[in-house]
C-alpha positions as CSV (number, residue, x, y, z in Angstrom):
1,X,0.0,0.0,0.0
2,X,2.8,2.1,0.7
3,X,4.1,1.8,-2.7
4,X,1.2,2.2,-4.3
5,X,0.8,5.9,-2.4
6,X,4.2,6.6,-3.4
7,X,3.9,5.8,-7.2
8,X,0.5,8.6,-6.9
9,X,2.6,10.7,-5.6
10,X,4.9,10.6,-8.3
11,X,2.7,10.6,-11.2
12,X,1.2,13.8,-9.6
13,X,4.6,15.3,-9.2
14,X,6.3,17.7,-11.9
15,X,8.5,14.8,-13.1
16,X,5.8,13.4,-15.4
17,X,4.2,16.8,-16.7
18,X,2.7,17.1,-20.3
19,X,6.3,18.1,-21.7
20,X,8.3,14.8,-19.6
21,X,5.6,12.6,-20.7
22,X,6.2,13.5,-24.2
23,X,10.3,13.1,-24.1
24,X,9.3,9.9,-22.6
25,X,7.4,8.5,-24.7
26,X,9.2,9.7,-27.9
27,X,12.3,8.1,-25.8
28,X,10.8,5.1,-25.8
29,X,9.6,5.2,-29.0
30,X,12.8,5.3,-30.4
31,X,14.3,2.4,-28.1
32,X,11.8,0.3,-29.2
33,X,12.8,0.9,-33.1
34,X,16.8,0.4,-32.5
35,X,16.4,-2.4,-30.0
36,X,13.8,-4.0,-32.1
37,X,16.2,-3.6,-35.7
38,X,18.4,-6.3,-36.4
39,X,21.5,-5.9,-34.7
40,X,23.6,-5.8,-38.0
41,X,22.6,-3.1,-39.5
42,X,25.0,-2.8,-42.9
43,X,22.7,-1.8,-44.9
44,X,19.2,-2.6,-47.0
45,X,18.7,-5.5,-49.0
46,X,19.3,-3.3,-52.3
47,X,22.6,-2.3,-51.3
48,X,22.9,-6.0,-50.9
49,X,22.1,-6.8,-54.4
50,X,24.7,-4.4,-55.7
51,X,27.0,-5.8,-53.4
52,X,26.7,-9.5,-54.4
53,X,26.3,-8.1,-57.9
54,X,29.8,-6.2,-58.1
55,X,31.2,-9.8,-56.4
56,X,29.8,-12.3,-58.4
57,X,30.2,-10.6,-61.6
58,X,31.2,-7.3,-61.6
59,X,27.8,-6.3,-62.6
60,X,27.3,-8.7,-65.5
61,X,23.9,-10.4,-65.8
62,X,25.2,-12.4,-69.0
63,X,28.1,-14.0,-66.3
64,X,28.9,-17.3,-66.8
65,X,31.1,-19.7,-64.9
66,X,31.4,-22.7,-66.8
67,X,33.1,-24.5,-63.3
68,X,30.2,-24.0,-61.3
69,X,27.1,-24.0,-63.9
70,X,26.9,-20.6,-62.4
71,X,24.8,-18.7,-64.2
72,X,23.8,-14.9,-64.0
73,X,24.3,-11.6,-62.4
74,X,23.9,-13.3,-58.7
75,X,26.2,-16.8,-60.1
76,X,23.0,-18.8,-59.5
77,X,23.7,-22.4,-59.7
78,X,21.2,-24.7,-60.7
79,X,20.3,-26.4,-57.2
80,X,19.9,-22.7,-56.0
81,X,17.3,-21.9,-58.7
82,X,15.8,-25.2,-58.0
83,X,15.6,-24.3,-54.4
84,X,14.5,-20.9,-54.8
85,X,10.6,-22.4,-55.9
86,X,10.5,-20.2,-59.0
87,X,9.1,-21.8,-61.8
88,X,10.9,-22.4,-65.5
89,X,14.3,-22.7,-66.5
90,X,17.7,-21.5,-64.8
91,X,19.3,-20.0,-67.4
92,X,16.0,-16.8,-66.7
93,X,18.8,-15.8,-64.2
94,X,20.1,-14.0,-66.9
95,X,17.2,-11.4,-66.5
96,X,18.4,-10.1,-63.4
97,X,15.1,-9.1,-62.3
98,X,14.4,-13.2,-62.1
99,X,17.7,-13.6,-60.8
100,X,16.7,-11.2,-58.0
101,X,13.5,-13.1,-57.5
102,X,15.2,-16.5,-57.2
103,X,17.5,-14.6,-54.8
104,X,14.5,-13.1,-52.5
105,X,12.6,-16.4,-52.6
106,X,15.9,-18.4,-51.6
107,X,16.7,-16.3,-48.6
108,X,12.5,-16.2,-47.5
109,X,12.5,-20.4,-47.6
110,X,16.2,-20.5,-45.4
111,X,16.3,-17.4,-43.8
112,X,12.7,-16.1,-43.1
113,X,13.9,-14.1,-39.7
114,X,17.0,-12.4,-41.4
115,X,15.1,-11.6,-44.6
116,X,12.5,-10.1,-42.8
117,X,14.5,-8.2,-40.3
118,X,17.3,-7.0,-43.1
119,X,20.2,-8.6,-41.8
120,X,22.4,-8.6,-44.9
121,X,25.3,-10.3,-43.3
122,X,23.2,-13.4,-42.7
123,X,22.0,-13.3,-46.1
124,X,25.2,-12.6,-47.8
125,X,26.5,-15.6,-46.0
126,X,23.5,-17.8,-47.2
127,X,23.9,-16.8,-50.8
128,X,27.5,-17.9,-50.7
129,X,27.1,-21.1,-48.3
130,X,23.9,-22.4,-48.8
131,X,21.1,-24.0,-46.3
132,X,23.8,-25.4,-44.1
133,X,26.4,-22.3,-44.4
134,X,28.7,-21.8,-41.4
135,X,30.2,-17.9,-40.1
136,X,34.0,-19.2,-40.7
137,X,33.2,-20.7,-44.0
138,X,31.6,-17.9,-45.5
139,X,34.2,-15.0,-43.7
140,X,35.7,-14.5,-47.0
141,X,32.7,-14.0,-49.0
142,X,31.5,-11.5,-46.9
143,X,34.6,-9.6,-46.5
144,X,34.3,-9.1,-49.8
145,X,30.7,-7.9,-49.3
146,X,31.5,-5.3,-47.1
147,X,33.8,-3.5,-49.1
148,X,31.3,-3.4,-51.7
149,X,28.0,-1.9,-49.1
């Protein structure tokens, strides 16, 4: 009871007038955005796709390497197109519009959270590694990345 008396107090007091309880709430406000961002914050998906774009192929949608059967602006393989649930043939990666689609529909089925969130880095690293991609494996990859974001 005594706290509860105390606490009235309070809320009559000066230290929650019109003005504090506005700072307060716009305080809070914003807390709630940054603690409730992903906590890599490198960037937005699109600087993402120019990212992996410069890296893959230097910006070259017509990129091919023959090694890989990687195909494409992104250097989609086939099992990554497969994967990705979009319908018709891999070599549409050579649109880059479809290879962006494959691209956004891969990271959705493997990485709903860090797709929805925007945390690049896990996506980078799931472009380069696949389903079962590990941080050490994938280091390189997103070095590289970074420099481009």
């Amino acid at each position: 009871m005594k706290r509860k008396k105390k606490f009235d107090s309070l809320c009559k007091s000066d230290i929650f007038s019109p003005m504090n309880k506005t700072a307060l709430f716009l305080l809070s406000a914003v807390l709630v955005v940054t603690l409730g961002s992903s906590r890599r914050n490198y960037g937005t998906k699109e600087d993402l796709f120019r990212a992996m774009a410069q890296v893959e192929s230097s910006g070259n949608p017509k990129a091919i390497n023959k090694k890989e059967n990687a195909l494409g602006i992104y250097q989609i393989r086939p099992m990554y197109f497969f994967d990705s649930g979009v319908k018709g043939s891999h070599t549409q990666v050579y649109d880059p519009t479809v290879a962006r689609k494959v691209c956004e529909n891969y990271f959705m089925r493997y990485e709903p959270e860090a797709f929805k969130n925007n945390d690049i880095e896990v996506l980078a690293r799931l472009h380069n590694g696949g389903p079962n991609w590990r941080k050490k494996n994938t280091d390189k990859y997103w070095n590289k990345i970074k420099k481009h974001l």
